[in-house]
Steps between C-alpha positions, in 0.01 A plus 500: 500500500769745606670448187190563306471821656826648420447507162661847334116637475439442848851560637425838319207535672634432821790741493249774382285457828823496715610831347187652549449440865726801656559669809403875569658761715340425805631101532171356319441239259307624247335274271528548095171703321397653207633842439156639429384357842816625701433801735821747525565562865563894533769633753430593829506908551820635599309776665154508672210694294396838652140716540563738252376616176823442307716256482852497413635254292802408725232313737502222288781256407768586236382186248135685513625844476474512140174421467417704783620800299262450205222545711539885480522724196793708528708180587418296196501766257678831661820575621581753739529915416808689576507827656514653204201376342284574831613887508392511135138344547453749827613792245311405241167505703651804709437662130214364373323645892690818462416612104204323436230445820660825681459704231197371367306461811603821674265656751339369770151471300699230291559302811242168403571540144835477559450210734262363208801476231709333798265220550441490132814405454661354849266198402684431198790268576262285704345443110848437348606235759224356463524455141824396475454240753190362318712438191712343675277257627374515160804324386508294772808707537449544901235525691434609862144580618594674806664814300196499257286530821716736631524790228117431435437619843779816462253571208200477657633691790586760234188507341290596809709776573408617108144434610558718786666801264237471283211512760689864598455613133854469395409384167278764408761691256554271160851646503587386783284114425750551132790557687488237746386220298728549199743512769436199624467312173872588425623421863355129454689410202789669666456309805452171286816494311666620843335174685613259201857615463554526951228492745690665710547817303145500512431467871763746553348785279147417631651532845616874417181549365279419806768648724372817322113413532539461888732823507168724368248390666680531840612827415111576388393349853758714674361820322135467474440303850231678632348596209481082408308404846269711427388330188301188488672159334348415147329210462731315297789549765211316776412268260868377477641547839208462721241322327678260264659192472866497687617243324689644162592786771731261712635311160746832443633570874831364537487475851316239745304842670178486413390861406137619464477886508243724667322702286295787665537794249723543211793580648505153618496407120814641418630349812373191370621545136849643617543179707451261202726678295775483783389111490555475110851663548605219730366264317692576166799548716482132654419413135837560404664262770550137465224495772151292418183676537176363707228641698365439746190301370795263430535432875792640589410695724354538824219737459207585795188584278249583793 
């Protein structure tokens, strides 16, 4: 019988089983299977997970970094901006503010037309990522929901505080409508080509940009204080911070505090409105990082609702 079973097709056989059977890291025999049925056993963490609404990518082991990185935009298709390059996009929109809205919308009459054009057009790079990213996916290029969610809700954020600009009449000049919107149209294809050629270039810009938005309106607040609280809030500032759903709200904080702003008369609007734009600015800063963006629907984050 023995002899019989050593035949070369069965000696093969035999030596093929033997070679299969293997032991792992740990001391264990581990018994031959299919590749297609064989689970891969990931690493443990070099470094314990943290509460927070970022996370950086040196919290995970070095063999996972990699694929850690291509989980954010500016580290799969960006590269970081020198010094250089950041001076000239904060001169660049220094100019644009200083020749074009100051001089156009001079006068304190011109205040929520002015504000108008800004929202008009703050709005817009919120549109380009999102294009860009949906071609992507389109592709099947890359795809990550979570940054899809996350510039939706920078644009809907955006779009209520055009609701609000619009509810204070500062859209009733077609100038200023012409102005804004054309714009805007050329600002999204220059934001586009931006996003496609570095991500990061356009974060950074965008950053300069809403560093500017939050600059007027607090020095608006600081000038027209009392004059503000004396006004009531319109209805499409209630509808969105008082009244609506929180939900798109907390998708574009970048921080695990859960903000939901009192709104008693309109300068409590503008307090409102200033604060997001101060929360888009970190945002597109963190953007630019290596860092992975959540929120804290993503449960990260300790939050007390009640």
């Amino acid at each position: 019988i023995f002899q019989y079973s050593m035949t070369p097709n069965n000696r093969f056989i035999l030596l093929t089983c033997l070679a299969a059977t293997t032991v792992d890291n740990h001391g264990t025999t581990t018994a031959f299977s299919h590749p297609a049925r064989r689970l891969s056993r990931s690493p443990p963490l070099t470094t314990a997970a943290t509460s927070s609404s970022l996370h950086a990518s040196s919290a995970i082991p070095p063999e996972e970094q990699q694929q850690r990185s291509d989980n954010n935009p500016s580290t799969k298709f960006g590269s970081p901006l020198s010094d250089p390059i950041k001076e000239a996009n904060k001169f660049a929109v220094d100019f644009l503010k200083n020749t074009l809205f100051d001089t156009f919308f001079a006068g304190s009459d011109r205040d929520y037309a002015r504000f108008y054009a800004l929202e008009t057009i703050a709005r817009v790079p919120y549109f380009s990522y999102l294009s860009v990213l949906h071609l992507y996916e389109t592709l099947g290029k890359w795809r990550r929901a979570k940054y899809l969610k996350l510039h939706f809700a920078e644009s809907w954020n955006e779009m209520h505080h055009l609701l609000i600009m619009e509810e204070l009449g500062g859209d009733a000049n077609f100038l200023d409508r012409f102005l804004a919107q054309h714009v805007a149209f050329g600002y999204f294809a220059l934001i586009v080509a931006l996003y496609l050629l570095n991500p990061v270039e356009a974060y950074n810009l965008n950053q300069d940009v809403e560093e500017h938005a939050a600059a007027t309106y607090d020095s608006y607040l600081k000038e027209n204080a009392e004059k503000l609280k004396l006004l009531p809030a319109p209805q499409a500032a209630i509808d969105y911070y008082v009244d609506g759903d929180m939900y798109m709200f907390d998708e574009f904080q970048t921080s695990c505090e859960m903000r939901r702003p009192v709104i008693e008369n309109l300068y409590d609007v503008f307090v409102a409105i200033r604060d997001d734009e101060l929360a888009h600015v970190k945002t597109m800063e963190m953007l630019q990082t290596e860092l992975d963006v959540t929120s804290i629907h993503d449960g990260e984050c300790e939050v007390d609702i009640f």
